[in-house]
MARBA-359271 format. One record per residue: x, y, z of N, C-alpha, C in turn; residue in one letter; residue number from 1. Coordinates in steps of 0.02 Angstrom, whole numbers, plus 50000, padded with zeros to 5 digits. Example, Ala and Ser with C-alpha at 12.3 -4.5 7.8 and 13.67 -1.06 7.14 Angstrom:
2
{vexkol {50660,49716,50390},{50615,49775,50390},{50660,49835,50390},'A',1};
{vexkol {50642,49888,50354},{50684,49947,50357},{50645,50002,50394},'S',2};
***
This chain:
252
{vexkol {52716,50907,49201},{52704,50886,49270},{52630,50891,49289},'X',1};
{vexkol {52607,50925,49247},{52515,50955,49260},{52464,50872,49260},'X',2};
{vexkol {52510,50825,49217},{52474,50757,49215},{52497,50733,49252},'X',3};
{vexkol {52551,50720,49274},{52609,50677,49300},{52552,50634,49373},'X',4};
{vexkol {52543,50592,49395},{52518,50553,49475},{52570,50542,49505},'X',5};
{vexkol {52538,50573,49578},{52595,50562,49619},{52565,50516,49703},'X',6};
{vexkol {52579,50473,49719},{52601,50441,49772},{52630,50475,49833},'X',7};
{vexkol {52605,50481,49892},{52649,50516,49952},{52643,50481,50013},'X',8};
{vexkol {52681,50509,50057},{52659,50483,50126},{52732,50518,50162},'X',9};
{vexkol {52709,50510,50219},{52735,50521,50280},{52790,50470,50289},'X',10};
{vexkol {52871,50505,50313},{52935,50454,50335},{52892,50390,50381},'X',11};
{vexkol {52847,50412,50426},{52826,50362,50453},{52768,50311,50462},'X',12};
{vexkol {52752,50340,50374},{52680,50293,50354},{52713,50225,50329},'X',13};
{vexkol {52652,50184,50333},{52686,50128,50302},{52647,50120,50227},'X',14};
{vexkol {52588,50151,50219},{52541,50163,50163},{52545,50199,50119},'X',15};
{vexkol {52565,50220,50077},{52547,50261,50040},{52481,50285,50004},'X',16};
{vexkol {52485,50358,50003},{52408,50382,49982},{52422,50408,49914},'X',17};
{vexkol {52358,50379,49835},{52371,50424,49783},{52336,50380,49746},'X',18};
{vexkol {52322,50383,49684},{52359,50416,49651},{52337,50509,49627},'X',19};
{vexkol {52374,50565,49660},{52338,50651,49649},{52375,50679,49601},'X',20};
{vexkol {52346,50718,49583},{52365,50751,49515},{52409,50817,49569},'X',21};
{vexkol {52448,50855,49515},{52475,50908,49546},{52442,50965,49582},'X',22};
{vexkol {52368,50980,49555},{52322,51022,49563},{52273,50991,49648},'X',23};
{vexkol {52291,50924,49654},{52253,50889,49728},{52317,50907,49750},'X',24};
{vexkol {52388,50896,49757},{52428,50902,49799},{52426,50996,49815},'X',25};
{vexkol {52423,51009,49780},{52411,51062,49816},{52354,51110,49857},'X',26};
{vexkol {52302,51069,49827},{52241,51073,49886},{52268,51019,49953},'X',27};
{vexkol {52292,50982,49962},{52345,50932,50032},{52392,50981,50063},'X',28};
{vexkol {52408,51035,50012},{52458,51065,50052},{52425,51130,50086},'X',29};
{vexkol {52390,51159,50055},{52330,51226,50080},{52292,51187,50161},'X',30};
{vexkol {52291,51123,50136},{52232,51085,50201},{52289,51047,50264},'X',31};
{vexkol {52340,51077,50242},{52408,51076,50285},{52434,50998,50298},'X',32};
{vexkol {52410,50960,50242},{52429,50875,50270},{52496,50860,50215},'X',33};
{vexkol {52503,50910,50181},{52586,50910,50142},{52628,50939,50166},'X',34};
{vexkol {52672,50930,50188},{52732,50978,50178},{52808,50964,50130},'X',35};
{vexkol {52833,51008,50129},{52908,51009,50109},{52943,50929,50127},'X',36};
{vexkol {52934,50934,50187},{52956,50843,50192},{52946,50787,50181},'X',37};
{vexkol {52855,50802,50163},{52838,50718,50136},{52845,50678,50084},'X',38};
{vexkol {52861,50621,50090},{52883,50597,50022},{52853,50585,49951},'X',39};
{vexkol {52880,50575,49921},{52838,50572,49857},{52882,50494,49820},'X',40};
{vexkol {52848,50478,49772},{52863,50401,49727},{52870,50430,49668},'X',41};
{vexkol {52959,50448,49645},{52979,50461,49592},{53002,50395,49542},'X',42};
{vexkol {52946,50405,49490},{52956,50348,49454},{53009,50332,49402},'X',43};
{vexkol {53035,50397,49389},{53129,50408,49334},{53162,50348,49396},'X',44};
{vexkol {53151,50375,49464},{53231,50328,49493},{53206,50296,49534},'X',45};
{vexkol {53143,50274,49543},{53089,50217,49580},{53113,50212,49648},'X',46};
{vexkol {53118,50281,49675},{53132,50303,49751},{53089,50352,49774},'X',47};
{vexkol {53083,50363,49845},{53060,50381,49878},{53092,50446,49891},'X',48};
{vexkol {53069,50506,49888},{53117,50576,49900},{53052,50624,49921},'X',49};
{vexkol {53087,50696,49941},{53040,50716,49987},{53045,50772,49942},'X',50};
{vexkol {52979,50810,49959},{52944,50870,49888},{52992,50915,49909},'X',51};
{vexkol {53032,50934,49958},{53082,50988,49950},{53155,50975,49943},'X',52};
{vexkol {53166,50886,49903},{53224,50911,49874},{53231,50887,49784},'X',53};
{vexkol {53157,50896,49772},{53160,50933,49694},{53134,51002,49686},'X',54};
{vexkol {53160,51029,49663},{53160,51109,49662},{53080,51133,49608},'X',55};
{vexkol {53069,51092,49540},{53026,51123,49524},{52941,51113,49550},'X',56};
{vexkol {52951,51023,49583},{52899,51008,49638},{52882,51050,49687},'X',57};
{vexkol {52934,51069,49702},{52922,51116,49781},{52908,51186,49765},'X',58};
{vexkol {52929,51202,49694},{52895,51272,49694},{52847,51269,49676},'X',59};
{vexkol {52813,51228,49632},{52737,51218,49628},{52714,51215,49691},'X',60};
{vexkol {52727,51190,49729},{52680,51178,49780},{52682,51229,49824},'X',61};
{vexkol {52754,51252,49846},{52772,51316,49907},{52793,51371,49859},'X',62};
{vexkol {52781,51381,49821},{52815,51450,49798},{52822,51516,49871},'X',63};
{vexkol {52877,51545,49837},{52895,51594,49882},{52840,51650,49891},'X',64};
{vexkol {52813,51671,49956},{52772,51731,49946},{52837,51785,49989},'X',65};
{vexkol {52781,51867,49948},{52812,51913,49965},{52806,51941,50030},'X',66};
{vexkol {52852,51977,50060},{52845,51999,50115},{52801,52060,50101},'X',67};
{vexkol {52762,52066,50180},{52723,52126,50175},{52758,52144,50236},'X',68};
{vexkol {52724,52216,50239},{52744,52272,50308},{52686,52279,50313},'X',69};
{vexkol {52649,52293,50377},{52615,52306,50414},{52602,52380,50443},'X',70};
{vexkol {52546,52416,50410},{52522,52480,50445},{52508,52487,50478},'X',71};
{vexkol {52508,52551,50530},{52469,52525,50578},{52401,52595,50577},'X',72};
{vexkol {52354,52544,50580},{52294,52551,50576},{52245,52581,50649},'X',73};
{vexkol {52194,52628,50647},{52170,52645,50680},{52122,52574,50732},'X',74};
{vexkol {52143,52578,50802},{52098,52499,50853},{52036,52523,50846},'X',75};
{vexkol {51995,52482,50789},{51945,52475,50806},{51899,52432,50853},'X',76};
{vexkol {51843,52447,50892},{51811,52396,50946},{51776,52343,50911},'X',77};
{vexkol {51781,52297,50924},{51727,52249,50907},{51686,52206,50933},'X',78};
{vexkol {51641,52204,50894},{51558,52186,50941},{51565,52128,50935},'X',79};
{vexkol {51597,52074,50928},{51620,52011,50942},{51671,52005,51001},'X',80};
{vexkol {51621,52001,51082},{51674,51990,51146},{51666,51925,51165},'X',81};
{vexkol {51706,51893,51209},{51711,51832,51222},{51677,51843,51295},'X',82};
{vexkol {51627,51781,51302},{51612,51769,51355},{51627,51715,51407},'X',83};
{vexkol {51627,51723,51484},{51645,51673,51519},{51611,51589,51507},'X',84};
{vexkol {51553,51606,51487},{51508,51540,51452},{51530,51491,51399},'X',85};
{vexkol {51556,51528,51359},{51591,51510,51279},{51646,51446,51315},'X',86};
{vexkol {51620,51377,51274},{51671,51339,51301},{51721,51335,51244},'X',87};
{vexkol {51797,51352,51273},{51865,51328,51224},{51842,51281,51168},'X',88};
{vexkol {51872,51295,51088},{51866,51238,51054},{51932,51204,51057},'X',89};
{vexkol {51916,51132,51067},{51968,51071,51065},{52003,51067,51011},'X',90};
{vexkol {52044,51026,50997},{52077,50971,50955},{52000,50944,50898},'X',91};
{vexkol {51991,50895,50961},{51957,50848,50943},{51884,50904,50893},'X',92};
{vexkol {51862,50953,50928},{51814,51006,50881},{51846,51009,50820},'X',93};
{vexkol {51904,51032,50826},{51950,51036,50752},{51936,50984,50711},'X',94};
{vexkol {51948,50931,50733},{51942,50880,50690},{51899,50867,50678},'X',95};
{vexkol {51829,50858,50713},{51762,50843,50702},{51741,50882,50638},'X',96};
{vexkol {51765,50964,50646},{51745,51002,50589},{51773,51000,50533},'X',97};
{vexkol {51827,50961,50513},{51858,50954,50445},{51840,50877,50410},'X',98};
{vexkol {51819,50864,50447},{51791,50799,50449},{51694,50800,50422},'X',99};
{vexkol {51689,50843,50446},{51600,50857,50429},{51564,50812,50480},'X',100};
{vexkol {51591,50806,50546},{51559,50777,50584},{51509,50822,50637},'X',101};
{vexkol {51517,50898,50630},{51479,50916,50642},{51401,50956,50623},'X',102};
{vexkol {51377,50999,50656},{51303,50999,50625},{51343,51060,50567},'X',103};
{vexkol {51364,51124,50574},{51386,51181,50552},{51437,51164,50480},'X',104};
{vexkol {51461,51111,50488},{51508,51106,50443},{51472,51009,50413},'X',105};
{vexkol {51426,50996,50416},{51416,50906,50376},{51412,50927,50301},'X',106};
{vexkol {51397,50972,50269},{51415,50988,50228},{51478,50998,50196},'X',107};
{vexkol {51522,51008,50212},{51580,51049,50206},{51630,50982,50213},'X',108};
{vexkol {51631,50921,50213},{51678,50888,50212},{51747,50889,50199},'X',109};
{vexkol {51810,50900,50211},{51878,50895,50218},{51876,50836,50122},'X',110};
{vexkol {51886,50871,50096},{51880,50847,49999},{51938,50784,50022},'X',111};
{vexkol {51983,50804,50034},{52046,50755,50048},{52031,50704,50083},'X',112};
{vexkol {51989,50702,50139},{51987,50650,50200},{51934,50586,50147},'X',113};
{vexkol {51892,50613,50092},{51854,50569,50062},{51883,50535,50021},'X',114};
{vexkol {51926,50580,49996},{51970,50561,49937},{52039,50489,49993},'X',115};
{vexkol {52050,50497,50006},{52083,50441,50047},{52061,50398,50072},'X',116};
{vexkol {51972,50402,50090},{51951,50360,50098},{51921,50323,50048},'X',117};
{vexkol {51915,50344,49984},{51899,50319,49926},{51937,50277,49883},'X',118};
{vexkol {52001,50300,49900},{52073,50264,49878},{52073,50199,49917},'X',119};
{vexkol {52068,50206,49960},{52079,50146,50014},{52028,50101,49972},'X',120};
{vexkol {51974,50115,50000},{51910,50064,49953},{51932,50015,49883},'X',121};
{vexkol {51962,50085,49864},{51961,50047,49795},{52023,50009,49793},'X',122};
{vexkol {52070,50015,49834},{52134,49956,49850},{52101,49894,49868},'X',123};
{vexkol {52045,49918,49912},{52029,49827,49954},{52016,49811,49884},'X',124};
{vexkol {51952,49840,49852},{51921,49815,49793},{51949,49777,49726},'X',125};
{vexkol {52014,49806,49736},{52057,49772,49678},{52095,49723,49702},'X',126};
{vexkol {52108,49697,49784},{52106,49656,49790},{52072,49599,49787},'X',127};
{vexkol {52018,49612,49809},{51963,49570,49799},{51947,49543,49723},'X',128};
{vexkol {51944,49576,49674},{51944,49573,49617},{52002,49525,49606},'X',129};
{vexkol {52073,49535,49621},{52129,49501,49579},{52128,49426,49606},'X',130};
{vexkol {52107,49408,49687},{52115,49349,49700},{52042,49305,49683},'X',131};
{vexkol {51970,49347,49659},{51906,49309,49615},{51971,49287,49530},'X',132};
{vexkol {52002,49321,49517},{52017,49325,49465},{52088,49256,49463},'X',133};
{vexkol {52119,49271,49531},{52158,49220,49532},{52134,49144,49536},'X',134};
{vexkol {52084,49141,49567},{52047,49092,49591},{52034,49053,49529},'X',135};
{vexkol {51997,49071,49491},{51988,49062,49422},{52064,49031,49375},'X',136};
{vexkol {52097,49055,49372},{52146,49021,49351},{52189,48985,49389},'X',137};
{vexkol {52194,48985,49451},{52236,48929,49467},{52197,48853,49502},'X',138};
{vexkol {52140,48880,49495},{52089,48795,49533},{52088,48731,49481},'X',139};
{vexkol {52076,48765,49409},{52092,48723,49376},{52130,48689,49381},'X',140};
{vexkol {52193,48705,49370},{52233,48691,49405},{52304,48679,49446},'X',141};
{vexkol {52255,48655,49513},{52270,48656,49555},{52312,48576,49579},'X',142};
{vexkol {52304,48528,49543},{52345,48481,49537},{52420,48502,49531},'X',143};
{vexkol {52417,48527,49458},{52474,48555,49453},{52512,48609,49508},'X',144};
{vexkol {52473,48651,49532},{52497,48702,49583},{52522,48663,49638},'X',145};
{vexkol {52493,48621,49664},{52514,48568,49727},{52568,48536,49725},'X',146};
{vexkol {52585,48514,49666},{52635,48481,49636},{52709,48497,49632},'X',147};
{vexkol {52688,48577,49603},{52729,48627,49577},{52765,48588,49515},'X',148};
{vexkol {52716,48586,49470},{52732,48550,49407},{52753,48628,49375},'X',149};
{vexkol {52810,48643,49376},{52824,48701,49349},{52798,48717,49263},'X',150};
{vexkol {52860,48656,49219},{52861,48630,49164},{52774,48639,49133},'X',151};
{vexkol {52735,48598,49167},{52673,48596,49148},{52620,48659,49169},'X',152};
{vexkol {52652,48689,49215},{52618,48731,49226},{52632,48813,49195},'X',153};
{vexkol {52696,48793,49156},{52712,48838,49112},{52662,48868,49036},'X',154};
{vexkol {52630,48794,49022},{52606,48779,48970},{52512,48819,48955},'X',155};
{vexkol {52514,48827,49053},{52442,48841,49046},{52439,48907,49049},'X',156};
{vexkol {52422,48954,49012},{52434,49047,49008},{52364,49055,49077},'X',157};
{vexkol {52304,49014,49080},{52272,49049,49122},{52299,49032,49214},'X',158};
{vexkol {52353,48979,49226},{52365,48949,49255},{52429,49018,49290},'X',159};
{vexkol {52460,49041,49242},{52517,49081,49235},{52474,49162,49266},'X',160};
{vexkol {52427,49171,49212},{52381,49251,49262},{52370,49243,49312},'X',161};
{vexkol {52323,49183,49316},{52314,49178,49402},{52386,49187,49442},'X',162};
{vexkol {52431,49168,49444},{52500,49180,49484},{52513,49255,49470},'X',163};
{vexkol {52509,49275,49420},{52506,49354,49424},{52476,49396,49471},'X',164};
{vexkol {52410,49368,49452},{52351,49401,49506},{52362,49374,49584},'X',165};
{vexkol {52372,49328,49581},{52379,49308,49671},{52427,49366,49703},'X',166};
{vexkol {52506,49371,49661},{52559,49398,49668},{52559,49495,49683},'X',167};
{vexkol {52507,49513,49651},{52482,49580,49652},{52449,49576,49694},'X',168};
{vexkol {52398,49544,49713},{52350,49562,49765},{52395,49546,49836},'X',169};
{vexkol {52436,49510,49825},{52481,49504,49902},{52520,49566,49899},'X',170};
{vexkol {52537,49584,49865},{52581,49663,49856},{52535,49715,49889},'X',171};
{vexkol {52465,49707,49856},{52425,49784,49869},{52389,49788,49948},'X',172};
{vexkol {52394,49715,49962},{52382,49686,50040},{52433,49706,50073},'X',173};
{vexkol {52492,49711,50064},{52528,49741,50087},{52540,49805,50102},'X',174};
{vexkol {52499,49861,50062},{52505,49913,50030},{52546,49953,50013},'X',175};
{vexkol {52580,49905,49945},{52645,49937,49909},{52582,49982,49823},'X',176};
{vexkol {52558,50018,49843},{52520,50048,49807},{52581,50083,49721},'X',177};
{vexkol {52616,50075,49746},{52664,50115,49690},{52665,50043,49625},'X',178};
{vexkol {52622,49989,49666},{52620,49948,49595},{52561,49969,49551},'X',179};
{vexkol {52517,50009,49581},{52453,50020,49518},{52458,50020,49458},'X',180};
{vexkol {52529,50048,49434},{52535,50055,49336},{52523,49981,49325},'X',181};
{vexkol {52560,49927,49365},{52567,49869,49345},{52499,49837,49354},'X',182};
{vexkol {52453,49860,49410},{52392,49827,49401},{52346,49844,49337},'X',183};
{vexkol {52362,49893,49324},{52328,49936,49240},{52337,49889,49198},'X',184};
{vexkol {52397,49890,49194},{52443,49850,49150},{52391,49760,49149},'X',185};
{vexkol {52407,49745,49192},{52368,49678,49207},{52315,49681,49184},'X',186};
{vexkol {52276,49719,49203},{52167,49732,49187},{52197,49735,49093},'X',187};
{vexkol {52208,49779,49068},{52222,49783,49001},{52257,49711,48977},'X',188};
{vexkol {52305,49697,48974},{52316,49627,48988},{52270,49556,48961},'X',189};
{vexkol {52264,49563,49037},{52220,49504,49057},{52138,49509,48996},'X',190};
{vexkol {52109,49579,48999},{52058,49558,48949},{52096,49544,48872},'X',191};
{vexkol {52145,49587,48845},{52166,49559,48787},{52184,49454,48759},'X',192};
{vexkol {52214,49454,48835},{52217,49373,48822},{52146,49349,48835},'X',193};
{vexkol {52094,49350,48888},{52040,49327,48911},{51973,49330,48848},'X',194};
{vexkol {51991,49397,48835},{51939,49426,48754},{51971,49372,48721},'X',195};
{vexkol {52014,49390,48666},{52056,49339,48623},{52013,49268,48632},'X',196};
{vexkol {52027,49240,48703},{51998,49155,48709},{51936,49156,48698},'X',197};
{vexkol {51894,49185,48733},{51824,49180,48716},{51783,49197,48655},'X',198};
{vexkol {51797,49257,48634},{51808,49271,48545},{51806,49227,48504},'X',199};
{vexkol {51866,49190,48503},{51885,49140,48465},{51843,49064,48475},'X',200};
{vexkol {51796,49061,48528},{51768,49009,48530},{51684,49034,48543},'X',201};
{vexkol {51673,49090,48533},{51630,49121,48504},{51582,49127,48575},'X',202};
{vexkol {51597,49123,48652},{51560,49137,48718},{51573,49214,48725},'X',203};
{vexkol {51501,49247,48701},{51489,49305,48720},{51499,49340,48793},'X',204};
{vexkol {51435,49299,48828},{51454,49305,48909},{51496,49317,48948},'X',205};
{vexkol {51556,49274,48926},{51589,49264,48956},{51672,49335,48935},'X',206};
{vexkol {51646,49338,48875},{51683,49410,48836},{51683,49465,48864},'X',207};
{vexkol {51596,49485,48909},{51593,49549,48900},{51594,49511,48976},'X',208};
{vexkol {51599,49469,49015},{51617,49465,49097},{51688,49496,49104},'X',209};
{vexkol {51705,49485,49054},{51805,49482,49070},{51822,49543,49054},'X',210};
{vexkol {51770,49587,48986},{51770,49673,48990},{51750,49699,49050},'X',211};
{vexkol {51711,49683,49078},{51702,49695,49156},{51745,49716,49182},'X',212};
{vexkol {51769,49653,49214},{51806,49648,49258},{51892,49683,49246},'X',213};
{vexkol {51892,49689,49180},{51938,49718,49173},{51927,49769,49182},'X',214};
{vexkol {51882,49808,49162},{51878,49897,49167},{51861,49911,49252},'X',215};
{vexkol {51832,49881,49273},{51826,49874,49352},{51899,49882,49394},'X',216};
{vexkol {51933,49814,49355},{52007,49832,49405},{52056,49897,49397},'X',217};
{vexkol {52026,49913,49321},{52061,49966,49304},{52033,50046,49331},'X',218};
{vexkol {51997,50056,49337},{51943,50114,49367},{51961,50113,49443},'X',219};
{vexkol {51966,50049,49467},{51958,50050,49558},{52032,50081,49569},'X',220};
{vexkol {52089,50082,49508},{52167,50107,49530},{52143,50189,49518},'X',221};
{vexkol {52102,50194,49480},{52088,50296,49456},{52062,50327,49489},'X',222};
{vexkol {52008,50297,49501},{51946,50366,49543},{51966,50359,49622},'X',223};
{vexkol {51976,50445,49643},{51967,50445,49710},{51880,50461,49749},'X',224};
{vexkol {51862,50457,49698},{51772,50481,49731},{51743,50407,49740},'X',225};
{vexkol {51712,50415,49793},{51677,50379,49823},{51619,50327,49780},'X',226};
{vexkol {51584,50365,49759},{51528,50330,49694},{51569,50288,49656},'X',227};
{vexkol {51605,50335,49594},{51628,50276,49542},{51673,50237,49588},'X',228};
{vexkol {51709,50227,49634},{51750,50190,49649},{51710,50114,49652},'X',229};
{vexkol {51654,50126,49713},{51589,50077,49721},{51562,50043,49659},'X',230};
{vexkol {51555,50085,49601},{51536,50063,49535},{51584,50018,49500},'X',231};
{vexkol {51642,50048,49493},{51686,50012,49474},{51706,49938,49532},'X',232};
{vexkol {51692,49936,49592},{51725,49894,49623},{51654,49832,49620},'X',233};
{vexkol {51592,49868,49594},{51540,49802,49579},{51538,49773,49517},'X',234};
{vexkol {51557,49829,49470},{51576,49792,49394},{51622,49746,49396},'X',235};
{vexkol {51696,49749,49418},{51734,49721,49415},{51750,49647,49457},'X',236};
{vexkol {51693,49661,49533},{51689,49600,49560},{51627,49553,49528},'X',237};
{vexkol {51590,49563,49514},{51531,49555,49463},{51570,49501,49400},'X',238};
{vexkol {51610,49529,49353},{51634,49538,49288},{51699,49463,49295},'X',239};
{vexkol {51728,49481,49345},{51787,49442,49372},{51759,49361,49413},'X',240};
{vexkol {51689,49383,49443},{51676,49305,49472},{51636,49271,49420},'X',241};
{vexkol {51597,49299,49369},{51557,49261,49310},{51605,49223,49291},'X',242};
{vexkol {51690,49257,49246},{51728,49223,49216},{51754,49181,49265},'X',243};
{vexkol {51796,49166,49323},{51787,49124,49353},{51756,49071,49367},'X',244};
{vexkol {51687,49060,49378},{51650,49036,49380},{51632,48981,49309},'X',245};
{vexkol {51632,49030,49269},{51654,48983,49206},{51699,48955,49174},'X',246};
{vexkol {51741,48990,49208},{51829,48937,49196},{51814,48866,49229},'X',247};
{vexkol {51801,48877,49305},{51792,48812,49340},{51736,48778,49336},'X',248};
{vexkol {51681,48809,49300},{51635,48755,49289},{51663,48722,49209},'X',249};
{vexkol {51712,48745,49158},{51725,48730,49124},{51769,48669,49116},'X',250};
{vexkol {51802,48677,49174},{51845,48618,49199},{51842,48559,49229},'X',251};
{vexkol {51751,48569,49271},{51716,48504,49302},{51724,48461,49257},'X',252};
***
């Protein structure tokens, strides 16, 4: 389970956040945005169930602590008194400070709040990536697509990825994120057939565009940090519009 990625969210998210290793979910649960109830994306029965009704999930995460008793200890005074001046901290202070929006804590960023925002990024990014990528295979064509020359459009494999890629990126637009294996799947994929063609007709360029863009789409589903996500989401948009670009100028 120490490798295992897990997927979560809230009964009343419509997003899901992930992909965290067991060791981040439980920094989510210390930073109090897990609990026992939220769901998780079990991939054995490709449902949705909540971390307290699998037993060895939930003790990783909540294990039982022991009870203590309480001595009682001599009142000491302390030179920390509250004054009438001292204004109440808010909500909104709370949040500012886990957030690193303030001066005392901009350092100290909430690890999680980046990490979700890094995820997100790299969702748009692989969108963006799959429909440069779709684009590319279905403009060619696009006679056929208009048509819906099925038969003939069976025949064309780059004609066929592009419908792949359109089909995923409307999924992750959606944000059914529990497809990422399948976008992996695709980036690996797609350069094995894309390498293969160009290889074989000996366009370098256009070889190591499509390694690109493949390792790009594949990186933007992994990293939750901010940097490589950016890195990966310029390789791969980079990598993904060259080959494009030369599909359809190939086709003028």
């Amino acid at each position: 389970m120490a490798t295992q990625e897990f997927y979560i969210r809230n009964e009343s998210d419509t997003e899901a956040r992930g992909p965290f290793t067991l060791e981040q979910l439980a920094s989510l649960v210390d930073a109090g945005q897990v609990t026992p109830a939220t769901l998780y994306y079990e991939t054995a029965t490709e449902e949705w169930i909540t971390i307290e009704a699998t037993q060895n999930l939930k003790a990783s995460l909540f294990p039982e602590k022991k009870k203590l008793s309480l001595r009682n200890e001599p009142k000491i005074a302390t030179v920390n008194q509250a004054h009438e001046a001292d204004r109440p901290i808010t909500v909104n202070d709370m949040l500012a400070a886990a957030e690193g929006r303030t001066e005392d804590t901009k350092d100290k960023q909430d690890p999680t709040i980046a990490m979700a925002k890094a995820a997100s990024f790299g969702r748009v990014a692989a969108i963006v990536m799959l429909l440069v990528s779709a684009a590319g295979g279905l403009l060619p064509a696009a006679d056929l697509v208009i048509a819906l020359d099925v038969a003939k459009l069976a025949t064309s494999p780059l004609a066929i990825l592009g419908v792949v890629d359109l089909l995923l990126a409307v999924l992750l637009a959606l944000g059914v994120v529990s497809i990422y294996p399948l976008v992996r799947f695709r980036a690996a994929l797609g350069f094995g057939f894309l390498g293969f063609l160009f290889w074989s007709q000996g366009l370098t360029t256009p070889l190591l565009a499509a390694a690109a863009g493949s390792a790009g789409l594949f990186l933007s589903t992994v990293f939750v940090s901010f940097a490589p996500v950016l890195i990966a989401a310029v390789l791969g948009i980079a990598g993904f519009g060259f080959v494009a670009w030369h599909l359809l100028s190939s086709a003028a």
